[in-house]
C-alpha positions in Angstrom: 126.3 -84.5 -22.7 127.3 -86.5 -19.4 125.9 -86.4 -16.2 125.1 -83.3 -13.8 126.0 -83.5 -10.6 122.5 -85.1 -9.0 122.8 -88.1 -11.0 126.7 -88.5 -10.4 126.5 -87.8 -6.9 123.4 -90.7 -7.0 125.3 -93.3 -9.0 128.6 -92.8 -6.7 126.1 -93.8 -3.8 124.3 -96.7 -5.8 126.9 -99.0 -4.3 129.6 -100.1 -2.3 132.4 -100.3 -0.8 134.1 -97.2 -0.8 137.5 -96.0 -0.1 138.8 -92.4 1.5 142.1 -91.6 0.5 143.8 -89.5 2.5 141.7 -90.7 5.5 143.5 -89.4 8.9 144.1 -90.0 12.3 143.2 -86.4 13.3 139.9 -85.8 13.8 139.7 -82.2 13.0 140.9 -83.1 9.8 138.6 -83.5 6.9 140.1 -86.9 5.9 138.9 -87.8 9.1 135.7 -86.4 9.2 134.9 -87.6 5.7 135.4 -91.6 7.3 132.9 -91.0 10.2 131.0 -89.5 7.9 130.9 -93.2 5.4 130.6 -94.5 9.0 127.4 -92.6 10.4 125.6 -93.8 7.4 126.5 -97.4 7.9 128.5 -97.2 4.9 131.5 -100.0 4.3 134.6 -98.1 3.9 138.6 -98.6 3.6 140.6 -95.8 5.2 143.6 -95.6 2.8 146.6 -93.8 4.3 150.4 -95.3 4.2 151.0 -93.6 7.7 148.6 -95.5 9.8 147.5 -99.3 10.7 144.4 -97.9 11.5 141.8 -95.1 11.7 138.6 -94.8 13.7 138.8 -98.6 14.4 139.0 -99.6 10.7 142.3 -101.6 9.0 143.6 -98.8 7.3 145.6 -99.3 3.8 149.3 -97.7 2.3 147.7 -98.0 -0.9 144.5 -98.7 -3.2 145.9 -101.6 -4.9 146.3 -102.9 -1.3 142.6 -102.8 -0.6 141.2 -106.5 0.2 138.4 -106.2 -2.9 137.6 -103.7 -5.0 135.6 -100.7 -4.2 133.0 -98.6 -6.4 134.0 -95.1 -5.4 137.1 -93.0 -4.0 136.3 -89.8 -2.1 139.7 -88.5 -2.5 141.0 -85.7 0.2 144.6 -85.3 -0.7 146.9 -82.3 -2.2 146.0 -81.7 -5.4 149.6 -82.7 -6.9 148.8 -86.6 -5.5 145.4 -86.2 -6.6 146.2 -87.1 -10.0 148.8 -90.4 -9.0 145.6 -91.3 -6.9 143.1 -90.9 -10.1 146.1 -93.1 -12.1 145.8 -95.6 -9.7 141.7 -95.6 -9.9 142.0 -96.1 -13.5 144.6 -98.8 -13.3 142.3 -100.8 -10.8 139.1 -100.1 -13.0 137.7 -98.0 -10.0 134.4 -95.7 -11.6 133.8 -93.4 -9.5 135.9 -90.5 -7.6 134.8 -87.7 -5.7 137.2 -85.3 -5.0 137.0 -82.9 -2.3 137.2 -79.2 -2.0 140.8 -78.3 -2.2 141.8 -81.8 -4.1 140.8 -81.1 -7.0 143.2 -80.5 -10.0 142.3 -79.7 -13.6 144.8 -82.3 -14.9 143.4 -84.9 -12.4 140.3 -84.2 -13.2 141.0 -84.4 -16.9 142.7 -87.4 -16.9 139.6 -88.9 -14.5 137.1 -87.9 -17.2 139.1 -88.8 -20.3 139.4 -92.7 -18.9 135.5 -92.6 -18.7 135.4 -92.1 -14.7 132.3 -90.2 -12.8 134.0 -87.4 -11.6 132.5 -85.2 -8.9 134.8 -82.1 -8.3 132.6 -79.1 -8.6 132.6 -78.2 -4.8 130.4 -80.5 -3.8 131.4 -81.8 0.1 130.4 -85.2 1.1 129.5 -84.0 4.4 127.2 -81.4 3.5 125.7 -84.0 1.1 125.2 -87.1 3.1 124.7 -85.0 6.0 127.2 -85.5 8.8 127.2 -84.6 12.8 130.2 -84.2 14.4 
């Protein structure tokens, strides 16, 4: 049952906007690279980070209930302790799809993702390698 990881990883890309939480200002950072990454690609995307006003150019937001619409996906890049307020937040806001990156991941995050009926991709997977990004 469910999806593997093709077809999520296809269906979190089907449409957008999308948002990075824990997006940063520091571009050896991962939450930075993961932007440029939505950005290469000609992607729309909302930085979300309460430290900044803005992040490679882009409005960024404290919060996703602050986002001007609604997005399809998260990629989330954040401790794995505020992973789980962020997935409570998705599911508030009726967001589908969240892809947590290596190291965000948390099996109560992820189980609280999956039991609200969210596409979860937490398996390893990195965006970069996936959508292919150059430094």
């Amino acid at each position: 049952l469910g999806m593997g990881s093709q077809e999520k990883i296809a269906a979190f890309f089907s449409r957008g906007p999308h948002a990075v939480v824990g997006a940063s200002q520091d571009r050896d950072k991962y939450g930075n690279k993961v932007l440029r990454c939505y950005m290469q690609h000609q992607r729309r995307v909302f930085p979300v980070n309460p430290h900044a006003a803005q992040i490679e150019g882009l409005t960024a937001y404290a919060a996703l209930d602050a986002l001007p619409e609604p997005v399809h996906g998260l990629s989330i890049i954040t401790p794995s302790y505020i992973s789980e307020t962020i997935v409570a937040q998705a599911v508030a806001l009726g967001i589908g799809h969240v892809w947590m990156q290596p190291g965000a991941e948390s099996p109560n995050a992820i189980q609280r993702a999956e039991t609200a009926g969210l596409s979860v991709i937490a398996d390893g997977s990195c965006i970069l390698v996936v959508m292919g990004y150059s430094e």
